[in-house]
N, C-alpha and C positions, 0 to 999 in steps of 0.2 A: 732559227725560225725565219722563216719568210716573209715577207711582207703581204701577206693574203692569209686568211685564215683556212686552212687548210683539213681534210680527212683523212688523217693518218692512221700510222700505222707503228709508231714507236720505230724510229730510224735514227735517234741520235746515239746510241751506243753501238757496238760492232751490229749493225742493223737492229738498232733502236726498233723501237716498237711505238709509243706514243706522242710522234711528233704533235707538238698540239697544234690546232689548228693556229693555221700561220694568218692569216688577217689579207680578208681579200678585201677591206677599205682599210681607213685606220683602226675601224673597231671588226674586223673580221678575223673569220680564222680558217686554218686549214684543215682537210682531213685528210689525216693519215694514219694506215693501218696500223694495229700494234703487232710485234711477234715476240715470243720472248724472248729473254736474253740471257738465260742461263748459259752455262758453257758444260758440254758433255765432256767427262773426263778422258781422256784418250787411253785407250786400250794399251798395255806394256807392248805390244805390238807394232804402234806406230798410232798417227792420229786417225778417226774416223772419218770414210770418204763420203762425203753426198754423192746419193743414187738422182739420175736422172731416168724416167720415162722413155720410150725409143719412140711413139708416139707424137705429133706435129702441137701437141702444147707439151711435151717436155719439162712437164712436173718433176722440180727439184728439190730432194730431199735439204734439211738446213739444218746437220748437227750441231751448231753451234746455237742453235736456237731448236729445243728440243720441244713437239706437240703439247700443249697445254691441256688435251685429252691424249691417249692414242688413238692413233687412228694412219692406216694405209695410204702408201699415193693411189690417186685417182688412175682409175684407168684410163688408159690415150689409146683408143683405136686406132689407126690409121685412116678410118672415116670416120672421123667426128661429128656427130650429128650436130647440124647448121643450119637446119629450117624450124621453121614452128616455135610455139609457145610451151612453156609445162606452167600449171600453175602449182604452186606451194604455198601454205596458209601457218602463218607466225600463232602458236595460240600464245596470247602472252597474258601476266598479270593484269593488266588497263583493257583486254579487249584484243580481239583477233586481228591480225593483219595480213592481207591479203597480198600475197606477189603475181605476177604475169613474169614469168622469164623466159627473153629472147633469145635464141639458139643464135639464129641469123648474125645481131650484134655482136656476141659471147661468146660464141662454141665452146672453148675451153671454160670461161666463166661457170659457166650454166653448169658442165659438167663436174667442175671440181665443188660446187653447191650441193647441188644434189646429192654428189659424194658424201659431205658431211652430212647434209641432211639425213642420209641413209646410215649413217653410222651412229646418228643421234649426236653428233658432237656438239648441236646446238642446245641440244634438250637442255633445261632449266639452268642457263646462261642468261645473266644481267644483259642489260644493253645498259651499258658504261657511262654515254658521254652524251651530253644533250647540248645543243648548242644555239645560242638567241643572238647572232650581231647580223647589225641591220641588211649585212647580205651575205647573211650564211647563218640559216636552221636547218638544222638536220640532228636524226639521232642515231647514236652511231652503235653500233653491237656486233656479236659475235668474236668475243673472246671471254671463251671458260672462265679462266682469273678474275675478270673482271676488273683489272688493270686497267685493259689497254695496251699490254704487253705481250698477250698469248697470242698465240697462233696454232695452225694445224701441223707444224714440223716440216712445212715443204713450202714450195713460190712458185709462183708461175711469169708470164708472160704478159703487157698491158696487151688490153684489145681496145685503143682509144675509139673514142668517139669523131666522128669526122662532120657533123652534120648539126650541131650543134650551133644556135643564134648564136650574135655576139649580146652578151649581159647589156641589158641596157642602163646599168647602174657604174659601167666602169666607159669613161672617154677614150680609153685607151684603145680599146680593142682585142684588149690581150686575153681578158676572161670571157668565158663562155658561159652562159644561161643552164644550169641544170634547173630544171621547170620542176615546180611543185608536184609531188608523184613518183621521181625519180627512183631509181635504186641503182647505186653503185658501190663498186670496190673500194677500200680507204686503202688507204697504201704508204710506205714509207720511202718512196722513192721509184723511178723506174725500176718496170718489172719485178716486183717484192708484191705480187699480189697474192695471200694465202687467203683469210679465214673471215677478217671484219672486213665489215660493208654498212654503209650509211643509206639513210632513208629520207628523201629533205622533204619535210616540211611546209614548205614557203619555198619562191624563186628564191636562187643562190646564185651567186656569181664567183668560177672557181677558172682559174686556168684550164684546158681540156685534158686533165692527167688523171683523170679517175675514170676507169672502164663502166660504162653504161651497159649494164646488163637486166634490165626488166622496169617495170614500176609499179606503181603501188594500187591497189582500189578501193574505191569509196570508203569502205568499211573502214580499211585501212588507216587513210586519210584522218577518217576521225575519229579513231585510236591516239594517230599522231596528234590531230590536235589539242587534245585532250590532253596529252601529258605536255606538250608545249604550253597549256593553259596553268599546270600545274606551277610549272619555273622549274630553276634549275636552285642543288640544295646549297645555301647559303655556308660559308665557311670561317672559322675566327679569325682568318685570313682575311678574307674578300666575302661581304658580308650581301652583296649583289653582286653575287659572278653572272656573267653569259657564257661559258662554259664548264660546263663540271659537270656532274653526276643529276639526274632526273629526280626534285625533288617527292614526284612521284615513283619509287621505285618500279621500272620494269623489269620484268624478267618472261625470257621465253618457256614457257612449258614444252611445249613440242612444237618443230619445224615437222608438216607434214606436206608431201605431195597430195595435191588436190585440193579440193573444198573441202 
């Protein structure tokens, strides 16, 4: 784990999948994607090859972490569309959540979203992992399992953020401001971006390794605040976590393009 609390993505196993957030002060954490980590059996054949995309985001297929639905790689046009917004609307259990997704920021992001969106791989998926340290809230979803460990069977490419304050919570300079409203990829490392993506809450302060691809509205907003009002669900473990599971359960009913 890192020393920053992080949005993962599960990358401690042969690409882990639920790095937990690594702590972007003493009490932060990271986020990172999950994917999973089953291991496909190899064909009497020989082992299974990952397919890549011929396409300029070169979606790669990841047998050794096999979709936690199925579901196809995205299509890679050779023009990937790069300008404009689409919006998509979260309907979840606590209340709709509204996205704006930028092309422009994302291209590839945007596109391998949609994707799933259009295949319903979101539909009636938990969002996981709720997170409360003093610089870094966010809630993080999209993964089926509900783990933290799924993914859609394939990665892509980061499309970082270049534009981004520096946090004003860290002296250093080394973390970046993801502003209340945010929506980004969680991840398990460079370029491992599949399927979860986090929604902060509250300013956070993250190193610039998680692709910024749209953000949140009003409505949104205070969905999220709402189940951040809620807490996160206590454990016989850790009886007040600031990371774990929403003890408001969400769950996404339908990821729908549009309002």
């Amino acid at each position: 784990m890192s020393s920053e609390p992080r949005p993962s993505a599960a990358a401690s196993r042969p690409h882990g999948r639920l790095a937990r957030l690594a702590g972007v002060a003493l009490a932060s954490a990271t986020l990172v994607v999950a994917g999973g980590t089953a291991a496909v059996a190899a064909p009497a054949d020989g082992p299974v090859v990952a397919r890549t995309t011929k396409g300029p985001c070169a979606y790669t297929s990841t047998p050794d972490e096999p979709p936690a639905r199925p579901v196809p790689l995205p299509p890679d046009p050779r023009r990937t569309p790069d300008h404009g917004t689409v919006r998509v609307t979260l309907r979840t259990s606590q209340g709709p959540i509204g996205l704006t997704l930028d092309r422009e920021q994302a291209p590839c992001t945007v596109q391998s979203f949609l994707h799933l969106a259009r295949h319903r791989f979101y539909d009636w998926t938990p969002c996981h992992r709720l997170t409360a340290y003093p610089t870094l809230k966010v809630l993080q979803c999209g993964d089926p399992s509900g783990t933290g460990e799924g993914g859609p069977g394939y990665r892509y490419r980061d499309e970082l953020p270049t534009d981004l304050p520096p946090a004003p919570t860290d002296p250093t300079g080394v973390r970046r401001l993801y502003a209340r409203g945010t929506l980004a990829m969680a991840n398990a490392g460079p370029d491992t971006n599949g399927s979860q993506f986090f929604l902060v809450q509250s300013d956070s302060a993250l190193r610039p390794n998680y692709t910024v691809f749209g953000s949140i509205d009003a409505a949104g907003l205070a969905t999220l605040d709402r189940i951040a009002a809620g807490g996160i669900a206590p454990t016989p473990e850790d009886p007040a976590p600031v990371d774990g599971a929403p003890a408001l359960p969400v769950q996404i009913h339908r990821a729908i393009r549009g309002r």
